[in-house]
C-alpha positions as a printed Julia matrix, in Angstrom:
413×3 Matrix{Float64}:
  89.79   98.48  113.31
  87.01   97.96  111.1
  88.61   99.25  107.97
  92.13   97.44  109.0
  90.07   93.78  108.95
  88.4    94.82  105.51
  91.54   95.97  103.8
  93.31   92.92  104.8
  91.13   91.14  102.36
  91.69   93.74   99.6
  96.03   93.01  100.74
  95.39   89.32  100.11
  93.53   89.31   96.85
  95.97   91.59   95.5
  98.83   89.04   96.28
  96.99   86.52   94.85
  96.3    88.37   92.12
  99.68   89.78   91.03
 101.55   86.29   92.04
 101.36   84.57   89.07
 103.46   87.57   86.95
 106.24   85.92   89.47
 105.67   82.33   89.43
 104.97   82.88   85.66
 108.3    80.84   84.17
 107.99   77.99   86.79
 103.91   78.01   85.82
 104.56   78.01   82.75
 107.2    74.9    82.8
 105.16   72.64   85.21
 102.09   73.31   82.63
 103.72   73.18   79.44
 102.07   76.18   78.57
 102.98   78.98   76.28
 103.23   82.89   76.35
  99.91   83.3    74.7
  98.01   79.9    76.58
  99.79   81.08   79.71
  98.2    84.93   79.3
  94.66   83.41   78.36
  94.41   81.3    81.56
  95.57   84.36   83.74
  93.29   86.48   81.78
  90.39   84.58   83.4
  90.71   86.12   86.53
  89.53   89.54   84.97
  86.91   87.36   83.6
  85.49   86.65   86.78
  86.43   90.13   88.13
  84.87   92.53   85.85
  81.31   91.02   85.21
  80.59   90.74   88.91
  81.31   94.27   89.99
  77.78   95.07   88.99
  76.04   92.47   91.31
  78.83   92.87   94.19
  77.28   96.71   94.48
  73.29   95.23   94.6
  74.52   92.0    97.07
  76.54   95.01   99.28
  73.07   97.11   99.5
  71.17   94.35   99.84
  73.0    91.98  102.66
  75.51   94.11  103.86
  79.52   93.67  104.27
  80.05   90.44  106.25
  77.67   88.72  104.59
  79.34   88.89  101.03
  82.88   89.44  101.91
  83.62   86.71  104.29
  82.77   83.99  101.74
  84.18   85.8    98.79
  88.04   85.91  100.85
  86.97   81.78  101.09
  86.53   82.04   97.33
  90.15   83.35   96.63
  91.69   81.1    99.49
  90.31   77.86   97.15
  91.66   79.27   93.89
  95.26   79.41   95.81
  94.38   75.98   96.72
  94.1    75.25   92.81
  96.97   76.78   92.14
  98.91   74.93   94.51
  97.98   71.29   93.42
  97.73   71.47   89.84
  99.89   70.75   86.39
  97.19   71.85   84.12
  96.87   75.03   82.39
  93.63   74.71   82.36
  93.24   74.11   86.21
  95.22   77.17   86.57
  92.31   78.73   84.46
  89.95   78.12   86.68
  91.66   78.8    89.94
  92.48   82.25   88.06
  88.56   82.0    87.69
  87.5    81.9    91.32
  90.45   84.13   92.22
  88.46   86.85   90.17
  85.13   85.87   91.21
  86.37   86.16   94.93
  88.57   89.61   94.48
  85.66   91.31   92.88
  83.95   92.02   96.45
  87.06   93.17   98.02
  87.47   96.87   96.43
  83.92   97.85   96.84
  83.26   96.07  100.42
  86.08   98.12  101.96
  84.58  101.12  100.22
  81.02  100.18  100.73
  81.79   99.96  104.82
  83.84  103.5   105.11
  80.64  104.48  104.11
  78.42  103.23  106.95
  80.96  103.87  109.59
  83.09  106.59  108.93
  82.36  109.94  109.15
  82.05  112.06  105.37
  85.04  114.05  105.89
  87.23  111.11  106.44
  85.65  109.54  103.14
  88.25  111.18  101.02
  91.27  109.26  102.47
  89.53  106.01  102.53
  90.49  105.16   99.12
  94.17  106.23   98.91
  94.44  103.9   101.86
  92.99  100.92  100.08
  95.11  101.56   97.4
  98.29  101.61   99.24
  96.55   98.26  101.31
  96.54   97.0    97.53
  99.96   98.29   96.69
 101.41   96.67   99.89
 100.06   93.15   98.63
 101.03   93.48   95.43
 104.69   94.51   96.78
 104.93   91.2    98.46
 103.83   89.11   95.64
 106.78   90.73   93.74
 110.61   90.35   95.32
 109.66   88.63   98.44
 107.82   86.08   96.95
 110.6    85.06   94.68
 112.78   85.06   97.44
 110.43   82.29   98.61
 109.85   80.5    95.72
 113.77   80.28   95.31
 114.15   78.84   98.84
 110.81   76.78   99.47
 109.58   76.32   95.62
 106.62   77.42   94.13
 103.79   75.43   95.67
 104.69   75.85   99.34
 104.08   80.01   99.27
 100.69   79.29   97.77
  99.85   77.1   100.2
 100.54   79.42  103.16
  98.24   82.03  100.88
  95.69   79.3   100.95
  95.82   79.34  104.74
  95.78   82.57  105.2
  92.89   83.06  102.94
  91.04   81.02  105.19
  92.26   82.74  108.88
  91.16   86.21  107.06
  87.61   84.75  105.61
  87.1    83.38  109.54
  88.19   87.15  110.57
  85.74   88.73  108.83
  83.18   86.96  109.51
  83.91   87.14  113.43
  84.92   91.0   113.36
  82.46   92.74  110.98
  79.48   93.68  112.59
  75.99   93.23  110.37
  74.64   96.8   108.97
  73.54   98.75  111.52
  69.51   99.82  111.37
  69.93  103.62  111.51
  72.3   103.4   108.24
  69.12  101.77  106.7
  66.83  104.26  107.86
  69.29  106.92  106.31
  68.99  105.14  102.77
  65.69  105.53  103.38
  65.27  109.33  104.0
  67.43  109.46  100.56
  64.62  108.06   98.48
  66.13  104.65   98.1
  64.52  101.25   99.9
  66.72   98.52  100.45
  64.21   96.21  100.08
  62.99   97.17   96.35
  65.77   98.92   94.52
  65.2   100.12   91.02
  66.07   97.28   88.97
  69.61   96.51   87.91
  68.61   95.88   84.7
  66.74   99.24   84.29
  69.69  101.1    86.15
  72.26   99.42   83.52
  70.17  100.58   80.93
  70.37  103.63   82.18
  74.12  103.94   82.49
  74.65  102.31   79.06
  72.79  105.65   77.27
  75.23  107.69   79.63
  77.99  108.89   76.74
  79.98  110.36   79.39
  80.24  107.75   81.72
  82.06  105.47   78.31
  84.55  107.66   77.44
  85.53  108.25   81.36
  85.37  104.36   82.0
  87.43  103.27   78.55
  90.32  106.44   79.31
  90.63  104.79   83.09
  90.88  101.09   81.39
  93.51  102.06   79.13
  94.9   104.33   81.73
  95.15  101.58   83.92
  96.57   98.81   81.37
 100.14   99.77   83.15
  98.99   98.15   86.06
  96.81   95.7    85.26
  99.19   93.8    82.1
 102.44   95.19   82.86
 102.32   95.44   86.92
 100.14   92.44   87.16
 101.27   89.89   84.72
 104.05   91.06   81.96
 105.94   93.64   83.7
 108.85   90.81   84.82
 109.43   88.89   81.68
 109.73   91.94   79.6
 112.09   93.64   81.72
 114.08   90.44   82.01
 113.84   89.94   77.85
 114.11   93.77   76.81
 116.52   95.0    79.17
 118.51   91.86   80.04
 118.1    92.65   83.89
 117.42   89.63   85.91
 114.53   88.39   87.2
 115.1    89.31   91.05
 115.44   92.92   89.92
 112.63   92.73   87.27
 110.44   92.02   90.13
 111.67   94.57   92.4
 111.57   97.25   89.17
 108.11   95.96   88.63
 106.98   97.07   92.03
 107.9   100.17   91.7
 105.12  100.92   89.48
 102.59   99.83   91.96
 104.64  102.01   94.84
 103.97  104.87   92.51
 100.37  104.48   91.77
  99.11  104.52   94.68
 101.52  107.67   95.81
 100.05  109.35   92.7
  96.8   108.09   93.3
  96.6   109.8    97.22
  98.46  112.74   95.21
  96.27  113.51   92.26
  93.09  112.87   94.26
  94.17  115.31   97.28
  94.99  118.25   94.64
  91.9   117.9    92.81
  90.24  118.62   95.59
  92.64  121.51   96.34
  92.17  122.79   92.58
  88.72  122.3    92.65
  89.08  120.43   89.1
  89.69  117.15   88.48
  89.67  116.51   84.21
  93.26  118.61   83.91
  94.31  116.26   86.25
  93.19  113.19   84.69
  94.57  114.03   80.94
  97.96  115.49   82.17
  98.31  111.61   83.9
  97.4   110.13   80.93
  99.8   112.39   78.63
 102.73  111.77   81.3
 102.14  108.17   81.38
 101.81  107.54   77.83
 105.0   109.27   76.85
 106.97  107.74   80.03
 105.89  104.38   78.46
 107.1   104.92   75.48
 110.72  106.12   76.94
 110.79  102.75   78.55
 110.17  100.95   75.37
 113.11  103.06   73.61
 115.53  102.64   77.01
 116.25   98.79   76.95
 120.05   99.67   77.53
 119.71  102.13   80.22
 121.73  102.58   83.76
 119.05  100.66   86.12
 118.55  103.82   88.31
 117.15  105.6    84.9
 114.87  102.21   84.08
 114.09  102.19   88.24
 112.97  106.05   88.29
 110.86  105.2    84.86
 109.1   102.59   86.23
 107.83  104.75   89.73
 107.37  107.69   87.13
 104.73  104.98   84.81
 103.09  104.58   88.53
 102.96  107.97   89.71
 101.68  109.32   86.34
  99.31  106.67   86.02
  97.75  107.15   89.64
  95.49  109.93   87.69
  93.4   107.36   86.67
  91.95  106.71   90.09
  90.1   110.57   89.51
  87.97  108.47   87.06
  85.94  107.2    89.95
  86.08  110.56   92.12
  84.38  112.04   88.45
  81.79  109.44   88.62
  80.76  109.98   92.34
  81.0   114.03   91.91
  77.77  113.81   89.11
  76.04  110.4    90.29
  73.04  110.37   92.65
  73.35  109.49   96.18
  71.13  105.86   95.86
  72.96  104.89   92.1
  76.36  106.03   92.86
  77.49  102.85   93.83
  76.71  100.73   90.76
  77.81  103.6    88.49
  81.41  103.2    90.16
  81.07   99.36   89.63
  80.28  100.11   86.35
  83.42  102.06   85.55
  85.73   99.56   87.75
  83.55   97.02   85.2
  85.13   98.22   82.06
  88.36   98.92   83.23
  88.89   95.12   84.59
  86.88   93.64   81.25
  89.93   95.27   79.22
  92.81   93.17   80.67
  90.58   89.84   79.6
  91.62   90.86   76.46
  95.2    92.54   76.36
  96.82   90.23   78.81
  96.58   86.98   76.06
  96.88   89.58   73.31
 100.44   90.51   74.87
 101.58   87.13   74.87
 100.67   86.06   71.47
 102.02   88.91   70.6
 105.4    88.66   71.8
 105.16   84.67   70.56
 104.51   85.52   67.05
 107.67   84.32   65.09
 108.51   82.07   68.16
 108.52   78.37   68.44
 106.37   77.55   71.88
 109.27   76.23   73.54
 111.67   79.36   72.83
 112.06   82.71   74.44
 111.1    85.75   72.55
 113.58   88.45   71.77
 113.58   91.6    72.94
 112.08   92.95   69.45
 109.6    90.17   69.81
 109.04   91.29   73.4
 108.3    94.63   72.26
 105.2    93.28   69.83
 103.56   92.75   72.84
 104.47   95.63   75.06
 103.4    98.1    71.6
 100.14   96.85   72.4
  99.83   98.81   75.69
 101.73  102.0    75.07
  99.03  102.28   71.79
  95.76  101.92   73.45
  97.59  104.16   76.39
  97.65  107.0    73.66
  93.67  106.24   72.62
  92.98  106.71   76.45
  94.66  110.19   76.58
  92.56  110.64   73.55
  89.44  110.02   75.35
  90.15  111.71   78.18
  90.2   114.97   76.55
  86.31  114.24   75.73
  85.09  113.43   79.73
  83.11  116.51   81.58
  85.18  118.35   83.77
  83.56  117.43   87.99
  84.27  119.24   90.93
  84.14  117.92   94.88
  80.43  118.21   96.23
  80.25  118.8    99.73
  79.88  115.48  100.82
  82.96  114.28  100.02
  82.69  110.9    98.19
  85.75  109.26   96.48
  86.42  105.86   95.5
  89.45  103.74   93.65
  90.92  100.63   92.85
């Protein structure tokens, strides 16, 4: 029950985040906004995201789940709410901006509370399930949202998000119990006091010298650029421009990817374990994804069962990327482990900042602000991914091979 109330947070934000890719031409229209301004204002929401995942791990230790969650869900609910009554680009910016700042606490809270309350050898499933929480609420931000933004428009859906953000916020507060005393007293008999944690500063310092730790956290980023540009933001237009498909089954294609990555998240993670090894794992994903990506690019004319079993193929092969984090928590110490994962989740939510604008500009350059791109144009933009894709599988091939501990720890996005 526990878990079901957290992950209903990590469902939401993950609507909220992946609605705009939707709502993008209409946003885009009622803002006057281009590819490239458009892409820069949604790019703020990794903004937000990434920098905080290193004090969302120190706030978690330090007040617990329902004190940081239950306000963060109230954070995301209010950048709906911006969403929903604005014109502005720039207003979109910053309700992108407290969508972020919110979201950031939902990955790690639902993680950071399997930990208290469920037992070690259920740890291991935890995350596959948050993904597929994740995956469920990205789902419904794809096809059935523009089935209700053709019906209703696009401010009326965000306003029922809005609502709902604030019924969830109210049911975690209500439902999630404060941390219990005898999980305190076990931090305790681990070396680690609550009450005076080795600084973050010194810890980050730490992790920065950590070679290891870069190359694993920059191969998951670019690993994970499928999702995070193409699933979350650019995945509809440029099936709609390169392929000519419309935009109700650009969305639907679209969520196939995020159907896939979490089935070849749960998949990767559970044979590791079986294998023992988790590195020929991680760089077969990235080889498989990067070459799938590049057969999409090259496939703009192909039957939409071929462009449909692609785009759950980009997913599957890119759910690898999740072993990033069960890497991270095989070698990291019991009291650190948690901002070492934040760190990793850090860098691979900074990238996006970056590539989402960089897509759109991209695909603009040639274009007049008010036209479409074409699909060559479109393809500017989409090069972008499929090349730092490749660098990943490059750096994957340098990370340290892991294998499970005993105490089965795993954790994803």
């Amino acid at each position: 029950m526990l878990f079901l109330v957290c992950s209903l947070f990590y469902f939401y934000e993950f609507f909220a985040r992946v609605a705009p890719g939707v709502l993008q031409p209409e946003l885009m229209r009622v803002t006057g906004s281009s590819q490239g301004e458009f892409g820069l204002a949604m790019g703020m929401y990794f903004l937000a995201y990434a920098p905080s995942q290193l004090l969302v791990g120190r706030l978690l230790d330090r007040f617990g789940v329902r004190a940081v969650v239950a306000p963060a869900a109230l954070v995301v609910a209010l950048g709906c709410l911006l969403f929903a009554s604005t014109n502005n680009v720039v207003v979109l910016g910053l309700g992108r901006l407290m969508q972020g700042l919110g979201s950031s606490v939902a990955y790690l809270g639902v993680i950071y509370l399997a930990m208290i309350w469920f037992p070690p050898k259920r740890h291991g499933m935890v995350p596959g399930l948050t993904v597929a929480m994740g995956t469920l609420g990205a789902s419904f931000a794809q096809y059935p949202l523009l089935i209700l933004t053709k019906s209703w428009g696009w401010r009326i859906p965000l306003l029922v998000c809005t609502g709902a953000g604030l019924i969830i916020a109210l049911m975690l507060w209500k439902l999630l119990p404060k941390r219990p005393n005898w999980f305190v007293e076990l931090m305790r008999e681990d070396g680690f006091d609550p009450k005076s944690p080795q600084p973050l500063a010194s810890l980050i310092k730490e992790i920065m010298r950590d070679r290891n730790i870069w190359c694993l956290s920059l191969a998951a980023a670019g690993l994970y650029l499928p999702i995070s540009v193409i699933g979350d933001l650019w995945g509809v237009t440029f099936l709609h421009i390169h392929s000519g498909l419309s935009t109700g089954l650009s969305s639907l294609l679209t969520t196939l990817i995020f159907i896939g990555f979490a089935a070849g998240g749960i998949a990767t993670g559970h044979l590791s374990d079986r294998l023992k090894r988790r590195k020929i794992l991680f760089i077969t994903g990235a080889i498989l994804s990067s070459v799938i990506a590049v057969a999409i690019a090259l496939t703009n004319s192909a039957p939409l069962w071929l462009t449909a079993m692609l785009m759950i193929a980009l997913g599957l092969t890119t759910g690898s990327q999740l072993l990033a984090f069960v890497m991270t928590a095989d070698v990291a110490k019991r009291h650190n482990r948690a901002v070492k994962l934040a760190f990793v989740n850090f860098v691979v939510m900074v990238l996006p900042v970056f590539i989402q604008p960089a897509v759109g500009f991209l695909a603009q350059v040639g274009v007049a602000k008010s036209l479409v791109p074409s699909p060559g144009q479109e393809l500017q933009g989409y090069g972008l991914v499929v090349v730092l894709m490749f660098i990943s599988t490059g750096l994957s091939l340098c990370v340290k091979d892991t294998k499970p501990r005993k105490e089965k720890f795993v954790m994803a996005h």
